[in-house]
N, C-alpha and C positions, 0 to 999 in steps of 0.2 A: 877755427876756420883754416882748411889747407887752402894754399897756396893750386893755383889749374891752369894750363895753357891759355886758357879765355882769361883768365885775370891778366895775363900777362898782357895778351894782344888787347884789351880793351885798353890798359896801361899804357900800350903804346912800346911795350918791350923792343928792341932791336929782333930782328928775324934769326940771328946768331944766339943771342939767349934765350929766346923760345926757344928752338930745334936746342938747346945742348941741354933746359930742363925739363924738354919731352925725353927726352934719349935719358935724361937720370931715373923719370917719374917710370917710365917702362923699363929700365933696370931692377928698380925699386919692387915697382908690381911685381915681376916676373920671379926676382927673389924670395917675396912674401908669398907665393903663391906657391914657390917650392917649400917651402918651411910649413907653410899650412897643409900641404900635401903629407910632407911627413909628419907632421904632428897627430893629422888623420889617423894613418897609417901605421902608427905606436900606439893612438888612444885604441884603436881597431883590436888592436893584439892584446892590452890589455885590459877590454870591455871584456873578451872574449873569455881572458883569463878568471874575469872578476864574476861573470855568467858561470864557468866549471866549477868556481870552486862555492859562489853559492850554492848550486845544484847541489852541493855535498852536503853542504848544512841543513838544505832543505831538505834532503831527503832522511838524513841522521834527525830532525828536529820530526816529521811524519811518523818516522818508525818508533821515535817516545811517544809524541802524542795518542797514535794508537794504541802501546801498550798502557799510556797512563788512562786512557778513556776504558779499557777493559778490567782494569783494575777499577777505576770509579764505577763502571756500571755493572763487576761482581758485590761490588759492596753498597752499590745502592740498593740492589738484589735485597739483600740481607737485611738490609733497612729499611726497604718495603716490607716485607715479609714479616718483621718483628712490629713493624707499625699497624696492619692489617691484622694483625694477632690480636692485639692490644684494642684495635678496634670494636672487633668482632666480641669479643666479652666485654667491650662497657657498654654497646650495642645490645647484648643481649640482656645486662641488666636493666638497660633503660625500657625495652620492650618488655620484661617482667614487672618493672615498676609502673608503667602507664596501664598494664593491662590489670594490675590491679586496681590504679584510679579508675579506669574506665570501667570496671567490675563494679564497686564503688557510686561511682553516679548513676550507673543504669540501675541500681538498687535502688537509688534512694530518689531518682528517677520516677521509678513504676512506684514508689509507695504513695510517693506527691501524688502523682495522677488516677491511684484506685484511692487516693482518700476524698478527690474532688466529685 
């Protein structure tokens, strides 16, 4: 709890030590308020500093990222490509193989049904 002009008068202070712990309490503010100013006034300058030089980082960290995203996506490239390969011929066995099943039951299909 601080200490306020009104605690003092409700106290009953003498009118002398009220006015001499108003005149300290507005010392006090007046000094705090210049110290807060400056502390502004320096954190300002080196928010400012702390903004330039992440800009640097961030921009040095973009210029990897990009080149690291175009490295992954030449060699995802390539890895697509050999995956779709690799597809594409077991793909095409599988469609050789069914189409012989299915070669297969339509035979033995039509022989059922011209025997009935």
């Amino acid at each position: 709890m601080y200490l306020t002009v009104k605690m003092l008068q409700d106290h009953r202070a003498c009118q002398d030590q009220v006015d001499l712990f108003a005149a300290i309490r507005a010392a006090y503010d007046a000094k705090g308020a210049s110290i807060m100013a400056e502390y502004k006034a320096e954190r300002a300058s080196i928010m400012a500093e702390y903004k330039a030089e992440r800009a640097v980082i961030r921009a040095e960290y973009d210029a990897k990222g990009a080149s690291i995203e175009g490295e992954y996506d030449a060699k995802h490239v390539a890895v697509r490509v050999a995956y779709e390969a690799k597809r594409a011929r077991i793909m095409a066995g599988y469609h050789a193989k069914h189409a012989h099943i299915w070669a297969e039951y339509r035979a033995k299909g039509a022989s059922a049904l011209g025997g009935v």
